[in-house]
N, C-alpha and C positions, 0 to 999 in steps of 0.2 A: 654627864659628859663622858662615863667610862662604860657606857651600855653598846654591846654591838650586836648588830640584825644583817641581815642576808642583802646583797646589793643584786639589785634585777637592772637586766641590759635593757639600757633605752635604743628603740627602732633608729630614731635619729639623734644622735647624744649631743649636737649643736644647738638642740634647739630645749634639750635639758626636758623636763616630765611633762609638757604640753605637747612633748613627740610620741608619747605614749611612750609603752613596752614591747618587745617583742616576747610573744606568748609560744606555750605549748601547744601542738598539735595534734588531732590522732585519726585515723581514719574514723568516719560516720558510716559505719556496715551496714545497710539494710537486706532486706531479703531481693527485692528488687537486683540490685549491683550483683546480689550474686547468679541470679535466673540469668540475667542479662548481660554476664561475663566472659567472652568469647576465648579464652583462656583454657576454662575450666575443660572441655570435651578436650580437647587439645593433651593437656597435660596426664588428663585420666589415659588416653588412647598410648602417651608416650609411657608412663609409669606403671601403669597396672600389670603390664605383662612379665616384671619385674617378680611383683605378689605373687601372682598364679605360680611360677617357676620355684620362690620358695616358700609355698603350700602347699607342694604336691613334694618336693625333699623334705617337708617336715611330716609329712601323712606316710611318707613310704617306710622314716625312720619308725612311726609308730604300730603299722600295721605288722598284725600279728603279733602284740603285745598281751599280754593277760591285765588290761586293764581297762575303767572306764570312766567316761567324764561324762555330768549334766550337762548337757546342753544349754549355755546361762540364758537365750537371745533368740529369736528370728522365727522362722515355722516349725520348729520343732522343741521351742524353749520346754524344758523340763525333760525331755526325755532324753537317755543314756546313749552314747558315742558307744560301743562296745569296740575294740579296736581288733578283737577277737574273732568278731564276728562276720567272716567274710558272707557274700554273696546276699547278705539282710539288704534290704531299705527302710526306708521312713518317709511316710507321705509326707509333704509341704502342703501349707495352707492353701497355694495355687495349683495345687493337682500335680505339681511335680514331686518326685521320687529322689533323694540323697540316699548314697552308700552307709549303713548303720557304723560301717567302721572307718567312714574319712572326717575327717575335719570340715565345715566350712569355713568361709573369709571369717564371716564376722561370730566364728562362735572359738574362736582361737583366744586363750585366756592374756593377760597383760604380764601376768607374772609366772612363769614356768613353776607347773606343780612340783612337788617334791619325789614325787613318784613313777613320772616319766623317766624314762632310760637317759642315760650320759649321752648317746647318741642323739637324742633329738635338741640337743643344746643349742650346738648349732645353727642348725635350718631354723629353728623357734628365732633366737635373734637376728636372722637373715631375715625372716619375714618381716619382722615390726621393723628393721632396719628403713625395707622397701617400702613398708606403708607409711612413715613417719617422713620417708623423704617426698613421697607424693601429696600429703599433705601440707609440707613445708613449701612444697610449690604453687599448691593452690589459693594457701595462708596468704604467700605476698602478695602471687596474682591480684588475689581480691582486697588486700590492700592498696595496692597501688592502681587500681581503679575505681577505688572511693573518693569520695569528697571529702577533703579535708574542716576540721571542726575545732574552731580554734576555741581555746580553754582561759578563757579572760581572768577565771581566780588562782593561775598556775604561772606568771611572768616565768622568763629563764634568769636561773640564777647567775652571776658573775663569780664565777667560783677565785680568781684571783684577787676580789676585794671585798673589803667589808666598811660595813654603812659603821660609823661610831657616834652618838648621840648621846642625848638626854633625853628628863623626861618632856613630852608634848603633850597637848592636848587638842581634841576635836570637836569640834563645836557646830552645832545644829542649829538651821537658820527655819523656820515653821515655815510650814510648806500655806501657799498661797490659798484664799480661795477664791474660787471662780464668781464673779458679778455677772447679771444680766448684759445683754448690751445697752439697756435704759438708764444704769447705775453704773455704769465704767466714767472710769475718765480717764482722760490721757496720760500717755506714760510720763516717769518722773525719770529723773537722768538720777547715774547709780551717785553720784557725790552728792544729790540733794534727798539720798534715802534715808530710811529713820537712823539704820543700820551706823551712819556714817557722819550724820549731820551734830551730832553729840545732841539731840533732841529726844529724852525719851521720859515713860513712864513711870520709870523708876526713881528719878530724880527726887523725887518727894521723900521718896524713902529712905534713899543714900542720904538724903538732907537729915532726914530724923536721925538717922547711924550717927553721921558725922556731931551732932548737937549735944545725941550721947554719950559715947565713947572719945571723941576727941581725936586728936591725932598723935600718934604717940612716937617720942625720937629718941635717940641714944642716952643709953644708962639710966631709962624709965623715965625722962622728960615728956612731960605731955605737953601741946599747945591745946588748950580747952577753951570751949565758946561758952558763952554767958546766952546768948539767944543767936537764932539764925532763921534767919526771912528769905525767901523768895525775891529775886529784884523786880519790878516792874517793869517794859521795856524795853531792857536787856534781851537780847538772845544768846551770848555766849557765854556771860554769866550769869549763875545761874543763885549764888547764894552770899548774902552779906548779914554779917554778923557781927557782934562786941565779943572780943577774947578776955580770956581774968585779967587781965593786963591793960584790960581798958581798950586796944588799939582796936582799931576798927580792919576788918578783914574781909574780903569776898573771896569766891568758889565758883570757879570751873570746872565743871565734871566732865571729862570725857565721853567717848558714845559706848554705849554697851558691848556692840560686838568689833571695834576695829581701836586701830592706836589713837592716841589722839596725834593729833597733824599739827600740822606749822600753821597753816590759813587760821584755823582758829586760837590758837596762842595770840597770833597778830591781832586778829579781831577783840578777843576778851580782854587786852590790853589797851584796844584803843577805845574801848566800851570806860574800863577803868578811870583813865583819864577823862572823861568826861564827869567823872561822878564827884557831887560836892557834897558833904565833903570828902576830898582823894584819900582813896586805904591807904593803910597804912602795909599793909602783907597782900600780896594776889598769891591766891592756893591754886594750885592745878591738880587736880586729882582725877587718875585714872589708872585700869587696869593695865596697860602699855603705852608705853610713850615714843612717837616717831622716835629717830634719833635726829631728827633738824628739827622738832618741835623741841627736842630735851637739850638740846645745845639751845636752840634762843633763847628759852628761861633763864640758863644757868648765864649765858654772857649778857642778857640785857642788862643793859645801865639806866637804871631808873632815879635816881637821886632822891634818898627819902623811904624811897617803897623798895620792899623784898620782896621777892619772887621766888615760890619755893612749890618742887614738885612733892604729892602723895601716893605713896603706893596704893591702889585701892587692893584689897582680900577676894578673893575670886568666887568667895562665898555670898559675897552679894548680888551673885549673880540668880542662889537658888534664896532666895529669902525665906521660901515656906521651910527650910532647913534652918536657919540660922536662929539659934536661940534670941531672945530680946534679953540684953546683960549690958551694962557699963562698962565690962573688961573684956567685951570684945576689942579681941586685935584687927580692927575693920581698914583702918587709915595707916599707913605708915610714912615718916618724913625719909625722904630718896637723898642720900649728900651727893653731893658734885666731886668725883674723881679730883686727889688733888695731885699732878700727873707732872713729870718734868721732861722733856724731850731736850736734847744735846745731838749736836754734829759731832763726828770722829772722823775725818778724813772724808772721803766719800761716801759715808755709811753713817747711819742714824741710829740711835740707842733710846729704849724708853725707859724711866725708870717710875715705878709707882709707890707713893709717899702717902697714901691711904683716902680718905674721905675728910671732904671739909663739910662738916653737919650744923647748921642750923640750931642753935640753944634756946628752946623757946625760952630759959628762963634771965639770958643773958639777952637775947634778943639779938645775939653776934653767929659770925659764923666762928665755927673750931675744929681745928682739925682731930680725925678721929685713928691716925697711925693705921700701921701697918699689921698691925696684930688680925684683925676682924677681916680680912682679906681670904674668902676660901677660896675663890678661883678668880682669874681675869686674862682676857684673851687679847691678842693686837692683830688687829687688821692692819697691814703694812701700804695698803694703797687703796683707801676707801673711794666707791666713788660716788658718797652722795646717796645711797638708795641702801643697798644693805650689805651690813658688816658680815664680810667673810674670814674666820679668825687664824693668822698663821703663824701663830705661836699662841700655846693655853698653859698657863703656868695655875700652880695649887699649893700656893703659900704656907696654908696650914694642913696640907693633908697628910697623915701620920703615916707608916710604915706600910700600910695594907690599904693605904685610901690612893686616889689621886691617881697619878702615871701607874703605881705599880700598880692598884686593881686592875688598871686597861691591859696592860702588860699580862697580866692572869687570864683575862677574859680573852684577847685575841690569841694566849700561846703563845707569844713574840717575844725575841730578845732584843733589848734594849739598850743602847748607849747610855752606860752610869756617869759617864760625864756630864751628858746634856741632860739626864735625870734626876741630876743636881740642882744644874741651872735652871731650870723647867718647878722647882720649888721656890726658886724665889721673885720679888719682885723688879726684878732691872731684865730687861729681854735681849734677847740675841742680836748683834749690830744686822743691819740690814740696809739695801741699799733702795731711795727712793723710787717711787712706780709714777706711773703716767700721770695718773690722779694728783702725785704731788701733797696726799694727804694721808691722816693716821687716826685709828678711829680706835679707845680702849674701853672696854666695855669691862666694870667690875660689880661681882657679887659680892656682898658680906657674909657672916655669918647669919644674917636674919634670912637668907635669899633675898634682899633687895638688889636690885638692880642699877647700876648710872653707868652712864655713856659719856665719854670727853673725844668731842674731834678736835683734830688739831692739824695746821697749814704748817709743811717743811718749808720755813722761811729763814 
């Protein structure tokens, strides 16, 4: 949360990164543009007579000087300018004849020798003066009759803001491959893909993790399975098992690459209830959890049966990495934000009271304080789809962590009042938004994750 990156101008900012970027441009030169440049005679005809007028004040300062220069260029490259030498010539490779003691255009040096006279100072930078301005003109000419080339890995920066984040990750979906048309079948619609349906290959294997290592919850409690089967049947659940505790437990696994949703919650619950005999605990476990799928578990009321979310480790995503050990931290139990919201006049206040954590070995829930709170953010007017956070508070972040790294990392000064407030856990009054609702999202010190929405009633 206290990393900052460069922010690029969206083309159309209403419509947010699906408007694309507006990119860098440069002219695309080719040789063509410039043959085919009607500019160019033009500008040579207006500028050059400029050149001639001082290369013949720079030849007249030199002539009759006791000195001489190679020729670096052109039909006479190598041989000696004598500027001594009146009345000499020197053939040209086209059968013309130059003066042994004048200068031409292009055999005039860039940097004035040491050895020329203080007189030819002058006219020397009057010349490159002249020729640099006639190039300056032909430069843009031919830029600005080029085709422009726009530079897709160059966006423009926004140089009055800056992006602030954490860390993210990018995830790669295997590219397709191509069937005959004898072997195609019809397309599938994208919410009935593998992607999303929580249907996948792996399942077997999170099943074996999970049998192993167990699910582990605060202050080294573990929930540990005795055996765990496959359901027959079932489609949204997907694993039921005996815990050391005797109670009878199934498992929902989430889909590999998306959150788990709400439809399925509702399904693998109404799958549950049909099972005789009824769990006693429904597991959810997954690497992301909607937040309307992580609010129905947490508020359903089941009478009898718990319902408890699992962190899943993102290392089961690469398994040929993941060692095979018991003390893999594969599963983690998620508590449920235990959050208080209050009215203050026309303004609303949240305060946070820490995690209510699941005891496998009391088999109750408890609360787990304030202390273990590294960060938590409020979204003041959620609406339903995703938490936008407008207050980020960092409870346990020490002197150099927290606001004040951000503070270091954007070069900003900072209001030490509200950088007080912003350390603890009760938030800024605010007043309610359209939505009429409030969404707190906390991490602990494990980085796990819970989300509590809550209706301004």
């Amino acid at each position: 949360m206290t990393a900052s990156f460069d922010y690029f101008r969206l083309r159309y900012p209403h419509e947010g990164l699906k408007g694309g970027f507006i990119y860098r441009t440069v002219p695309h030169v080719m040789l063509k543009s410039i043959a085919s440049n009607p500019d160019i005679d033009t500008i040579y005809k207006d500028k050059h007579p400029a050149i001639n007028s001082a290369l013949a004040t720079l030849n007249a300062a030199l002539k009759g000087q006791k000195l001489r220069y190679r020729s670096p260029q052109g039909g006479r490259k190598g041989e000696w300018v004598d500027f001594s030498a009146s009345g000499k010539t020197h053939k040209l490779a086209n059968s013309e004849a130059a003066p042994a003691d004048t200068l031409l255009e292009w055999e005039v040096p860039f940097d004035l020798p040491e050895n020329w006279p203080p007189s030819a100072a002058e006219p020397f930078k009057a010349f490159h003066s002249a020729r640099q301005a006639m190039q300056a003109a032909m430069d843009a000419s031919i830029e600005a009759h080029a085709e422009q080339e726009t530079l897709y890995d160059k966006p423009e920066k926004d140089e009055t803001r800056l992006r602030i984040t954490g860390p993210f990750s990018v995830e790669a979906v295997p590219a397709p491959t191509v069937l005959s048309l004898d072997e195609s079948t019809p397309p599938v619609e994208a919410d009935a893909s593998v992607a999303r349906s929580g249907e996948t290959s792996r399942q077997a294997l999170w099943r074996g993790e999970l049998l192993k290592t167990g699910i582990r919850g605060k202050g080294g409690a573990m929930l540990k399975f005795t055996e765990l089967e496959a359901i027959p049947g079932c489609k949204h659940l997907h694993a039921s098992g005996s815990l050391e505790t005797g109670e009878r437990a199934v498992v929902s696994f989430g889909p590999e690459h998306a959150a788990l949703e709400q439809k399925q919650v509702e399904r693998a619950i109404e799958e549950a209830q049909m099972l005789v005999p009824r769990p006693k605990i429904v597991v959810f476990c997954a690497f992301t959890f909607d937040p309307e799928a992580a609010k129905d578990i947490d508020e359903m009321n089941w009478p009898g049966v718990t319902l408890l979310k699992a962190q899943m480790n993102t290392d089961l995503l690469t398994e040929d990495l993941k060692k095979a050990r018991s003390s893999n931290q594969s599963f983690w139990l998620m508590g449920q934000p235990d959050v208080d919201l209050r009215r203050e006049g026309d303004e609303w206040r949240v305060e946070v009271n820490g995690f209510d954590y699941f005891d496998p070995r009391s088999g109750e829930l408890v609360s787990g304080g304030k202390s273990k709170i590294a960060m938590w953010s409020l979204d003041t007017d959620y609406d339903g789809r995703s938490l936008m956070p407008h207050q980020v508070f960092f409870p346990m972040a020490g002197a150099k962590d927290g606001w004040n790294r951000l503070r270091k990392t954007i070069r900003a000064e900072l209001d030490e009042d509200l950088l007080e407030q912003f350390h603890g856990t009760v938030s800024l009054p605010f007043k309610a938004g359209e939505n009429r609702r409030v969404a707190v999202k906390i991490v602990d010190d494990r980085g796990i994750e819970s989300l509590k929405i809550m209706g301004l009633e």
